[in-house]
C-alpha positions, 0 to 999 in steps of 0.5 A: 607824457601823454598830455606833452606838447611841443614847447615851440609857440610859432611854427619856424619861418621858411628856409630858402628855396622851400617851395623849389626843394618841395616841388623837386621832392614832389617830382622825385618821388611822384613821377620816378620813385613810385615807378621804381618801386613798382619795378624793383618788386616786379623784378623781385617776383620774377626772379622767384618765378626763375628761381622755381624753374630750376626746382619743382613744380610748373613755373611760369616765369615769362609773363612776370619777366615781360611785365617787369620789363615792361616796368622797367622800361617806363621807369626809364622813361620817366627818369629821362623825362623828368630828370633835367627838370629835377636838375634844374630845379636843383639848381634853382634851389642851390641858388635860392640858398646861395642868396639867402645865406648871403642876405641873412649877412645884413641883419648885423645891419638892423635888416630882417630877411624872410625867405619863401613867401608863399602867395596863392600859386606863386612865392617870393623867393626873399623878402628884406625890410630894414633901415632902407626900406621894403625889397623883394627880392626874386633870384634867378640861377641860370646856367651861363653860355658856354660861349659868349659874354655872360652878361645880363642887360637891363635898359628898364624895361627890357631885359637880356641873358646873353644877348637872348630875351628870356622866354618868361619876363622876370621883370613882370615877375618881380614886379608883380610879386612887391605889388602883391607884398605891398597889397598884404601888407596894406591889408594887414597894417592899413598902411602903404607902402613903398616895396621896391621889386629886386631880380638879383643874378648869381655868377652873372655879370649885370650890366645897368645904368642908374637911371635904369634902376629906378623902380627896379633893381637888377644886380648881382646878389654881392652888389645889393649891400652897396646899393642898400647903403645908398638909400636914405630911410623913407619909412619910419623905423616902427613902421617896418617893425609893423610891416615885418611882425605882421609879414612874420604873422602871416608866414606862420599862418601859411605854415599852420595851414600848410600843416592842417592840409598834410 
C-alpha cells in the first residue's frame, strides 16, 4: 500500500470558527502549554533531587527547588495573563458555530453557506449566495450587560452596544470584508457583483430602522431568513453558481497552501 493515496479530490471547506479555534489553540499551547511542561519536569527533577536527600550521597535539592519555583511562578503568570483572552476567544468561536449551523439551515432554500474565509490578515467569518443574492456575514458574540437593556442600536452609520460605542467599529469591518469578496470575485469570474455586508448579533436584541439597513444589515442571526425572503433575485442564478464554484476554489487553494506551509 506504499503507492495509496487519499481518495478525497479537494481538500473540505472550513468549519465555523476555524480561524478563532486555531488562534485559541495557538495561545493555549505557545504561551501556557510549553510553560507548563517546563514546570512540571522542573518539578520532577527536583522531587528526585529530595528523594536523594533521604538516601546516600550529597544531594542538592535547593537549587532545583528554586528553579522550579521560579517556573512555577511564571507559568502562573502566563495563565492569568493569557486566560481571559482564551475565554474570550472561546466564546467567539461558540458563537461562529452557533451561527454557522444555524445558516447551514438555508441551504433546504437553494443557499450555499461557506464559513471562514481566510483573506491576507483577516477572514470573513460566513459567506451565503443564493436566491437573494451575495452576503457576507460577520458575527459578533459579546457578552450582554449585567445591567441594562442588551440592546444593539443602529442609525446607519453609527453603531451601539448598550449604549457604549465599541472600541473597534464593526461596521468598517463588515464593509471592508463584502468589499474584499466583491474584489476576488471580480477577480476570479470578470464579473461584478453586488455583496451586501451582515453584522449578525447572537442573544442581543437589534434595534434598527429599515432605512437604516439599506447597505448594511445588522440583525439577529434568527432574523436573517425573513430578511432573505424579502429580497427579489437581482443576479442570475448561473452567475451565483459561478461566483460560489470559484469561492469554492479559491477556499481549497488556501487550504492546500495552509497544508505546504506545516
Amino acid at each position: 500500500m506504499e503507492d495509496a493515496r487519499s481518495p478525497l479530490r479537494d481538500r473540505p471547506l472550513r468549519n465555523p470558527g476555524q480561524s478563532l479555534r486555531d488562534e485559541r489553540m495557538d495561545v493555549l499551547f505557545d504561551k501556557l502549554m510549553a510553560p507548563m511542561m517546563v514546570s512540571l519536569l522542573l518539578l520532577v527533577w527536583a522531587a528526585q533531587e529530595w528523594m536523594r536527600y533521604y538516601l546516600p550521597g550529597p544531594p542538592r535539592p535547593w537549587i532545583t527547588t528554586f528553579v522550579a519555583a521560579l517556573s512555577v511562578a511564571y507559568s502562573l503568570w502566563q495563565l492569568r495573563k493569557h486566560w481571559p483572552k482564551i475565554k474570550a476567544l472561546r466564546l467567539a468561536e461558540d458563537g461562529e458555530k452557533a451561527v454557522g449551523q444555524f445558516l447551514d439551515t438555508l441551504r433546504a432554500s437553494g443557499y450555499q453557506v461557506f464559513h471562514d474565509v481566510v483573506g491576507e490578515g483577516f477572514n470573513v467569518d460566513h459567506v451565503v449566495i443564493g436566491p437573494a443574492g451575495i452576503y457576507t456575514i460577520e458575527t459578533k458574540t459579546w457578552k450582554k450587560p449585567q445591567r441594562g437593556s442588551p440592546e444593539i442600536q443602529f442609525d446607519g452609520e453609527l453603531l451601539t452596544a448598550a449604549g457604549r460605542t465599541p472600541d473597534r467599529d464593526p461596521v468598517i469591518q463588515a464593509k471592508a470584508q463584502a468589499g474584499w469578496m466583491k474584489q476576488l470575485l471580480q477577480a476570479s469570474t470578470g464579473k461584478s457583483y453586488f455583496v451586501r455586508p451582515v453584522i449578525v448579533f447572537p442573544g442581543w436584541y437589534v434595534k434598527a430602522s429599515r432605512e437604516s439597513r439599506r447597505d448594511l444589515w445588522v440583525l439577529e442571526p434568527k432574523a436573517l431568513p425573513s430578511f432573505l425572503a424579502q429580497e427579489n433575485a437581482q443576479i442570475p442564478a448561473e452567475d451565483l453558481k459561478l461566483a460560489a464554484f470559484h469561492l469554492s476554489r479559491f477556499i481549497r487553494s488556501q487550504e492546500r497552501g495552509f497544508e505546504q506551509a506545516k
